[in-house]
One Martini backbone bead per residue (centre of mass of N, CA, C, O) as a GRO file, in nm:
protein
  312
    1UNK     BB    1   1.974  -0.459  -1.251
    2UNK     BB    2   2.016  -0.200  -1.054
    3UNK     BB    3   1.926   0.001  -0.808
    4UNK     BB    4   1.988   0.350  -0.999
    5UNK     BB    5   2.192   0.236  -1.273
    6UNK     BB    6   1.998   0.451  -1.418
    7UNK     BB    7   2.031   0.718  -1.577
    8UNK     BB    8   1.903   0.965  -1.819
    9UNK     BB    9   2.051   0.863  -2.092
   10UNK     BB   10   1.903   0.536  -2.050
   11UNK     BB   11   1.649   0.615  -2.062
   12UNK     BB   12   1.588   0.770  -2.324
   13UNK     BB   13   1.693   0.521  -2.482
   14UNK     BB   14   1.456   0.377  -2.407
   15UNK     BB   15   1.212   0.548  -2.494
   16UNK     BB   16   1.308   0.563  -2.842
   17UNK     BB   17   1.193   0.249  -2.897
   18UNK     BB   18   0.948   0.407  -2.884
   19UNK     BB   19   0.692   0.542  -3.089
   20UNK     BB   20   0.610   0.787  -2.876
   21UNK     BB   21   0.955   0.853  -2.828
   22UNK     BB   22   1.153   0.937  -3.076
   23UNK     BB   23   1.098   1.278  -3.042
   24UNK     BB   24   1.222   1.304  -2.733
   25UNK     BB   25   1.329   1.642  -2.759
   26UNK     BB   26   1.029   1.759  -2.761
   27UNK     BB   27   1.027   1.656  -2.473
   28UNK     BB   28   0.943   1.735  -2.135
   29UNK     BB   29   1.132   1.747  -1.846
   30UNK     BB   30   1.060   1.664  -1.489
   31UNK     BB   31   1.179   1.660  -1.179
   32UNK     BB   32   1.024   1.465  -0.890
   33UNK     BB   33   1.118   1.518  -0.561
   34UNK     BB   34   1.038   1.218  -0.460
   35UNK     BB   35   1.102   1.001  -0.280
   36UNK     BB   36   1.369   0.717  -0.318
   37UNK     BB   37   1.379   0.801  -0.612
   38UNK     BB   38   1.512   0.913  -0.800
   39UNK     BB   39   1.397   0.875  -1.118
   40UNK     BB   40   1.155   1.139  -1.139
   41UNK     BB   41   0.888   1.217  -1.416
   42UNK     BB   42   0.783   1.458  -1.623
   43UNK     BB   43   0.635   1.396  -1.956
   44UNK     BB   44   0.589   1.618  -2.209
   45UNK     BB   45   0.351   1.726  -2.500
   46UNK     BB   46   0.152   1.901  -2.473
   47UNK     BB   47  -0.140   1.739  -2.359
   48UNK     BB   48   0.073   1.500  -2.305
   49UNK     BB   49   0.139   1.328  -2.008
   50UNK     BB   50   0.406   1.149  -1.802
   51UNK     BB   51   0.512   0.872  -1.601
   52UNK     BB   52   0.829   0.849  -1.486
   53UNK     BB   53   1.012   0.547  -1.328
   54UNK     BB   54   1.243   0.362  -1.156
   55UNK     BB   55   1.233   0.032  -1.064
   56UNK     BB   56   1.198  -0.228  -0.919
   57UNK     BB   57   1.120  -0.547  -0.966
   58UNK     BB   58   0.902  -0.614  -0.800
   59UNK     BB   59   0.730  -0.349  -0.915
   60UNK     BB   60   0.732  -0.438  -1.183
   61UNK     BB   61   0.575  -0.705  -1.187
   62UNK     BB   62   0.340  -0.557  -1.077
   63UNK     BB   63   0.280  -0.358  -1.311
   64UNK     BB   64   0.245  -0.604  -1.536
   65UNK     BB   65  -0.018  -0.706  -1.407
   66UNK     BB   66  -0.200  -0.472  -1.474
   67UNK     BB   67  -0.153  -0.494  -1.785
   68UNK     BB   68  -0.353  -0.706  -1.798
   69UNK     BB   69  -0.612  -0.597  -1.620
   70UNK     BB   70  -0.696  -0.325  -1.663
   71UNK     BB   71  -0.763  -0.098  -1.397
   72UNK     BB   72  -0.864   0.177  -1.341
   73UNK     BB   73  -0.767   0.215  -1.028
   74UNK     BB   74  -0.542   0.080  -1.147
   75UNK     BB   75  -0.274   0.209  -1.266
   76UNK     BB   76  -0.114   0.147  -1.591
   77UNK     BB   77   0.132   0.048  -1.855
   78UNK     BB   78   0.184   0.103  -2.193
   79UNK     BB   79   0.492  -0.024  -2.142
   80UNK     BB   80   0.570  -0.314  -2.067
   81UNK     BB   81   0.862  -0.367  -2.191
   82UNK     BB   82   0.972  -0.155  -1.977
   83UNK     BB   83   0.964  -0.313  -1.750
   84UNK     BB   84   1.175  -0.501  -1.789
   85UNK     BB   85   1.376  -0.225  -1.760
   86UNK     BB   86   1.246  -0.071  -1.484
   87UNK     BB   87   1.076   0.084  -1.644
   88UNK     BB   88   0.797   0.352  -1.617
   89UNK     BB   89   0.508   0.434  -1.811
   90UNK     BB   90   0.260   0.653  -1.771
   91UNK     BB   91  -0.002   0.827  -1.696
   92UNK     BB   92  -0.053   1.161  -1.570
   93UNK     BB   93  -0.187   1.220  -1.273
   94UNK     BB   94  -0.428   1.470  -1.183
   95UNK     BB   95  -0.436   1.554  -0.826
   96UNK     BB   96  -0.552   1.409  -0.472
   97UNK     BB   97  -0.497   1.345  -0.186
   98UNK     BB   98  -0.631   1.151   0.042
   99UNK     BB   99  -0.818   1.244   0.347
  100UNK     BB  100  -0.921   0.974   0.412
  101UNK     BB  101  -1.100   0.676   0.441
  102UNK     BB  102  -1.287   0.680   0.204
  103UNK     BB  103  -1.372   0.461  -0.020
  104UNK     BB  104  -1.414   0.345  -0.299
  105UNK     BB  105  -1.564   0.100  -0.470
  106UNK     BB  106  -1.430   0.107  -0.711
  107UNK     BB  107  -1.134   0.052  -0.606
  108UNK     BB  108  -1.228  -0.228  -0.447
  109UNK     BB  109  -1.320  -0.385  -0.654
  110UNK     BB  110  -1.033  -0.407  -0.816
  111UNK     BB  111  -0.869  -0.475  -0.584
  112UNK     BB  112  -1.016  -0.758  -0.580
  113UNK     BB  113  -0.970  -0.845  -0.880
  114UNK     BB  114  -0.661  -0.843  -0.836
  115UNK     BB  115  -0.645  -1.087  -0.611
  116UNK     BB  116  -0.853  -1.301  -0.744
  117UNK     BB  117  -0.642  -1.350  -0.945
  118UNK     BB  118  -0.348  -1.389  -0.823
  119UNK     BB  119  -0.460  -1.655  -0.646
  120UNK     BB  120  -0.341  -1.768  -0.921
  121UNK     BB  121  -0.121  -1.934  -1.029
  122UNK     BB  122  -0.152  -1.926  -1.341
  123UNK     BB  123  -0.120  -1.627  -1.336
  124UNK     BB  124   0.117  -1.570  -1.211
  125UNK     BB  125   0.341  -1.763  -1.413
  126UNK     BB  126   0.247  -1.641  -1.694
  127UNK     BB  127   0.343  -1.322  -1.554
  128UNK     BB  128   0.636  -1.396  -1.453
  129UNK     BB  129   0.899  -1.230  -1.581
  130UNK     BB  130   1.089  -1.214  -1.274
  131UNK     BB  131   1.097  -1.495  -1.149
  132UNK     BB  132   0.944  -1.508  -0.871
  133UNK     BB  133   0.906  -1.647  -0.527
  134UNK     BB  134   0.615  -1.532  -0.387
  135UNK     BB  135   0.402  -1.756  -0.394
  136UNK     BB  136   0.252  -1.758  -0.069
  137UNK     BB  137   0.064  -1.937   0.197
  138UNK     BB  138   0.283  -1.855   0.477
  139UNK     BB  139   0.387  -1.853   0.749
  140UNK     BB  140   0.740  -1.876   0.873
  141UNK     BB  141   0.799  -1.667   1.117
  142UNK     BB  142   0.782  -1.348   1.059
  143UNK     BB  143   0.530  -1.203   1.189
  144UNK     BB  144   0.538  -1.272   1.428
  145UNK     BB  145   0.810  -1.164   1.524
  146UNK     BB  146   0.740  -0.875   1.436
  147UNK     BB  147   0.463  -0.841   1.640
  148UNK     BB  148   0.662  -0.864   1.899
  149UNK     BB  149   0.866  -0.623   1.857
  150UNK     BB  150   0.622  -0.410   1.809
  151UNK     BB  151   0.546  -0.431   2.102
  152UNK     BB  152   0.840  -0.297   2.211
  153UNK     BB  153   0.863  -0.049   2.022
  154UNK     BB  154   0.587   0.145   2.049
  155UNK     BB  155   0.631   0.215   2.352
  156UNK     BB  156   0.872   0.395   2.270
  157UNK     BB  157   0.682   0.578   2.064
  158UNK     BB  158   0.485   0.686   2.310
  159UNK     BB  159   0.686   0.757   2.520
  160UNK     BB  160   0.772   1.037   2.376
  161UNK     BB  161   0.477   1.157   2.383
  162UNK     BB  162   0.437   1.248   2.682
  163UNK     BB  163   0.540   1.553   2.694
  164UNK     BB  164   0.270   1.692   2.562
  165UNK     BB  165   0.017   1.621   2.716
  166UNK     BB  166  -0.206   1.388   2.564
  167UNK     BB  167  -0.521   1.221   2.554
  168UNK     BB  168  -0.424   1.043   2.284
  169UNK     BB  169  -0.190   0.884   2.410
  170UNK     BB  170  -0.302   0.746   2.575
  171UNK     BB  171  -0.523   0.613   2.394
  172UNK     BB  172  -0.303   0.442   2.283
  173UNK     BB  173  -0.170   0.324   2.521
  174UNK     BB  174  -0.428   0.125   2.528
  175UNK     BB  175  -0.436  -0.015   2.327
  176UNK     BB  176  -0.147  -0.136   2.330
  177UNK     BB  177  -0.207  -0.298   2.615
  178UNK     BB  178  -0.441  -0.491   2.463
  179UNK     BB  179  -0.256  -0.635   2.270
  180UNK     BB  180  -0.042  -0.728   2.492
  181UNK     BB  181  -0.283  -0.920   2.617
  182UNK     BB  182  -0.385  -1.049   2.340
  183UNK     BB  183  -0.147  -1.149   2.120
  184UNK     BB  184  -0.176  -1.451   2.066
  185UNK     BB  185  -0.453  -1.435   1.929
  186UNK     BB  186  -0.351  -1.208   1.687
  187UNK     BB  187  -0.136  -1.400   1.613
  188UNK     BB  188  -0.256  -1.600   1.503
  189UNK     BB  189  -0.497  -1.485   1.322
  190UNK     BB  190  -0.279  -1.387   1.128
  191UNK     BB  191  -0.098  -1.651   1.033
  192UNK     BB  192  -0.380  -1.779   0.944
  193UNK     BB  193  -0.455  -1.656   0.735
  194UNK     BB  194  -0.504  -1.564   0.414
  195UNK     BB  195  -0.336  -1.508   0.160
  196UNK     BB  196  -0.224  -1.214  -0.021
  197UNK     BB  197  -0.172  -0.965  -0.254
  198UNK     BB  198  -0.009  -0.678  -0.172
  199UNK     BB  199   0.071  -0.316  -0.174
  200UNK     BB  200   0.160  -0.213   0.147
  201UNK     BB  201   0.049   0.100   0.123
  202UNK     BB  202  -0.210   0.150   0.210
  203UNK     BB  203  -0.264   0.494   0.200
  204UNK     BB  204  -0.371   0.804   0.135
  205UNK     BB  205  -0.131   0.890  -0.029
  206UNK     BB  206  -0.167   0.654  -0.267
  207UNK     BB  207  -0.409   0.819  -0.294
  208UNK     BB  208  -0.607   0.964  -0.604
  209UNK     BB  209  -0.763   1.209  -0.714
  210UNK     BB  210  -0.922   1.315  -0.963
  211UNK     BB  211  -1.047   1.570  -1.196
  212UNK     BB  212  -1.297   1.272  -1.218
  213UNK     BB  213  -1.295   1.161  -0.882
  214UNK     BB  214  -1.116   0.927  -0.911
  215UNK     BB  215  -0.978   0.646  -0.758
  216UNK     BB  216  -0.599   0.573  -0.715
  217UNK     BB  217  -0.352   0.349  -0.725
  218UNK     BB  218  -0.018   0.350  -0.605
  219UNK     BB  219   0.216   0.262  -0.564
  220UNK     BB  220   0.440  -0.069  -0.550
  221UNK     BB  221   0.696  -0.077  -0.396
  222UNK     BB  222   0.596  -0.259  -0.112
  223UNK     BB  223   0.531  -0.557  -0.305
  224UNK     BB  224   0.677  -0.816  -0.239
  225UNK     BB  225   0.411  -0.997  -0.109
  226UNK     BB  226   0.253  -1.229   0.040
  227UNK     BB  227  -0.025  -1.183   0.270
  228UNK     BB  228  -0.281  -1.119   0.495
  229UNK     BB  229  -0.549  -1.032   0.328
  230UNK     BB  230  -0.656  -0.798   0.576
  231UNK     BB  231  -0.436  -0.549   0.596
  232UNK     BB  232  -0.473  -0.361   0.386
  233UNK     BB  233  -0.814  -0.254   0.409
  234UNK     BB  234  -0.887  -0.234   0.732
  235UNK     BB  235  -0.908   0.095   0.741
  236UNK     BB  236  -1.122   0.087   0.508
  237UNK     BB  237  -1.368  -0.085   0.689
  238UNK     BB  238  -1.368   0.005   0.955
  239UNK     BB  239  -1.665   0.201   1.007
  240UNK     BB  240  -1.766   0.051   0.705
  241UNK     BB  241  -2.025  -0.152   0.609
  242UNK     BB  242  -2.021  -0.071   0.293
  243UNK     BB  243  -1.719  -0.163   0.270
  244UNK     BB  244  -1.737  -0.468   0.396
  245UNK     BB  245  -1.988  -0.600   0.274
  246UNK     BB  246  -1.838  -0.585  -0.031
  247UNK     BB  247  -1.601  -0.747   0.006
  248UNK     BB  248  -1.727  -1.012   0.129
  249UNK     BB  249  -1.909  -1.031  -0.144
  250UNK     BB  250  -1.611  -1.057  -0.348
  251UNK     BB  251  -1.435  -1.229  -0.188
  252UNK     BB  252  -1.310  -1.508  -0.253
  253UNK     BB  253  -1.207  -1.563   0.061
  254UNK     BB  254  -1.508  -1.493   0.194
  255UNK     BB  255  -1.634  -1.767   0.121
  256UNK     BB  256  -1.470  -1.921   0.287
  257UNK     BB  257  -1.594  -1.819   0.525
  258UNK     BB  258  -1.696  -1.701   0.842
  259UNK     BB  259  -1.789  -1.426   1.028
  260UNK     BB  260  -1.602  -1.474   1.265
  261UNK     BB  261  -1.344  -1.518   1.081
  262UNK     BB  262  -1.328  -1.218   0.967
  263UNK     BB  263  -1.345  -1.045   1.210
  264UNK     BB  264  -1.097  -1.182   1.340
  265UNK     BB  265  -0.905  -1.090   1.077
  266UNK     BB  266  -0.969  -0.778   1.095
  267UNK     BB  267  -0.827  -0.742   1.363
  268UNK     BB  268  -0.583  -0.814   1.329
  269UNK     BB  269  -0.477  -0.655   1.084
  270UNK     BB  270  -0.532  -0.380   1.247
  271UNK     BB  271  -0.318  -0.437   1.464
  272UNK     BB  272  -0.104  -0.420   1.278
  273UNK     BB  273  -0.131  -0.131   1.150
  274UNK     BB  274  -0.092  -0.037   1.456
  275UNK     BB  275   0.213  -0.091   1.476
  276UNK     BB  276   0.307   0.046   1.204
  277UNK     BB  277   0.229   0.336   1.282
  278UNK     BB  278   0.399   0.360   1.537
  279UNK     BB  279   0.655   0.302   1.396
  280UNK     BB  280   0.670   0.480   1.134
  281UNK     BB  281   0.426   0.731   1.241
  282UNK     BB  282   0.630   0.730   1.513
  283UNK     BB  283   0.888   0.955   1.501
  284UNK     BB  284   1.164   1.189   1.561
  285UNK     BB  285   1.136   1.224   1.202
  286UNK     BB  286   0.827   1.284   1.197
  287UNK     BB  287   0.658   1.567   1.115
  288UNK     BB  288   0.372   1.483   1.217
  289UNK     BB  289   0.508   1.510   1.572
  290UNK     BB  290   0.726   1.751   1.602
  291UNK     BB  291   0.418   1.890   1.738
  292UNK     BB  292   0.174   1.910   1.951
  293UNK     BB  293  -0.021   1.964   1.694
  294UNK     BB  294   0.024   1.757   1.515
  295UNK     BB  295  -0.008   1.527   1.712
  296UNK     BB  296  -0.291   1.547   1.756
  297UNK     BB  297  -0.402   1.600   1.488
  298UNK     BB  298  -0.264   1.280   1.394
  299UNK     BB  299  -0.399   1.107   1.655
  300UNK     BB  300  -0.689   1.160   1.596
  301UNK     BB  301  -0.750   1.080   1.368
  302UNK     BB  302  -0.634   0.760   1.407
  303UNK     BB  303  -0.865   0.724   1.631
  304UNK     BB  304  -1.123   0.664   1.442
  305UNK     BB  305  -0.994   0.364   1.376
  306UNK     BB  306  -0.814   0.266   1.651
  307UNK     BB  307  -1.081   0.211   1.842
  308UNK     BB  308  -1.177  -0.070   1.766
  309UNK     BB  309  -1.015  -0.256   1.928
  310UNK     BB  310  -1.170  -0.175   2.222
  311UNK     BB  311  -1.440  -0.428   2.126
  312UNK     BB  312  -1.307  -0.698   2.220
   0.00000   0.00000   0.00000
């Protein structure tokens, strides 16, 4: 089944095979009109609530792995089966995205239990319904090659916000400078560190407040494979002493390693995160800098994050 030939007559059809979903015409179907999937829905009915979603494969497998886990902070599907059939049916979360880094450790906990779980090939292969191929600890030249292209793709995305003439864009440029500097070393440091499952996406709009205080982790659209296992959470550990060494102290990858090596892996991760900010999230397309007042003021949020780099 390819991504998007669901209609919306054949998900209602795969819903009533559910037994909590036999009287589907008395449920109310809300279409939510955000992200690249067309198909998403508020579906409702007295005070039950769920969100229904069309799924990649590869985000079906991510979140069959979760229904296994049942992590508070990690919501999964009630209803695994339908995951075979590429469609997300959960709990309805209500709540507000988060707008710091300031990560919960409850939330940084479940992320490392379902991490070191992942990394046992026995549970990969036990839960591994959509037959992927995806469970690799090495890289092969594509990320090297993707940070060396990403620091000539970004420079020219810092260039283009020098018209604002604001001093947080030189401040990043001196950044992105200093890693150009590095560069060999940081390209080092990141394809050779341990691999690890990820969400890919990890960063505060996909983190949800609910209205009992918890975060919880959600989108797993870009979790496609296994890669150096400090991307996820590096910038919510930077900065951050006590949930960096709760990381340190229960990641089983960090048991295995000396703090001079954490360190090092910790910094290059940081470095690809900036590159990759600098690529998404700084572009004439994007709502965030598409004025000087915007720009300023998502570039000054996320300097307080990615001045660390000027610290090695």
């Amino acid at each position: 089944m390819k991504l998007g030939q669901l209609s919306l007559v054949e998900i209602k059809e795969l819903l009533k095979k559910e037994k909590k979903f036999k009287d589907l015409d008395s449920w109310k179907f809300e279409h939510i009109s955000l992200g690249e999937m067309r198909h998403k829905y508020k579906l409702s009915k007295e005070k039950e609530v769920y969100f229904v979603k069309e799924i990649k494969p590869h985000e079906a497998q991510m979140e069959y792995f979760l229904t296994r886990l049942k992590l508070p902070h990690l919501p999964y599907s009630e209803y695994p089966n339908l995951l075979k059939k590429k469609l997300l049916v959960r709990k309805f979360i209500s709540g507000r995205m988060l707008r710091s880094k300031n990560i919960d450790l409850g939330l940084l906990k479940d992320f490392i239990i379902m991490r070191n779980k992942l990394n046992h090939r026995a549970f990969f292969d036990r839960n591994n319904i959509s037959s992927l191929k995806n469970f690799t600890q090495k890289d092969d030249g594509f990320y090297e090659s993707g940070i060396r292209n990403d620091l000539v793709v970004c420079l020219n995305s810092l260039g283009r916000l020098k018209k604002y003439k604001l001093k947080v864009v030189d401040r990043f440029l001196e950044i992105l400078q200093h890693l150009r500097e590095n560069r060999e070393e940081i390209i080092k440091d990141y394809v050779t560190m341990p691999f690890a499952k990820q969400h890919q996406d990890f960063r505060e709009d996909n983190i949800i407040i609910g209205i009992d205080g918890k975060q919880r982790l959600i989108d797993w659209g870009s979790s496609y494979a296994y890669n150096p296992f400090m991307h996820d959470v590096s910038i919510f550990l930077v900065g951050n002493p006590k949930a960096l060494e709760f990381y340190v102290k229960n990641a089983d990858t960090c048991k295995k390693a000396t703090k001079a090596q954490i360190d090092r892996w910790l910094y290059a991760a940081l470095a690809v995160r900036f590159l990759e900010l600098l690529r998404w999230r700084v572009k004439p397309s994007e709502e965030r800098v598409n004025t000087r007042e915007k720009c300023k003021k998502f570039l000054e949020y996320e300097y307080k994050t990615y001045k660390y780099l000027l610290k090695k």
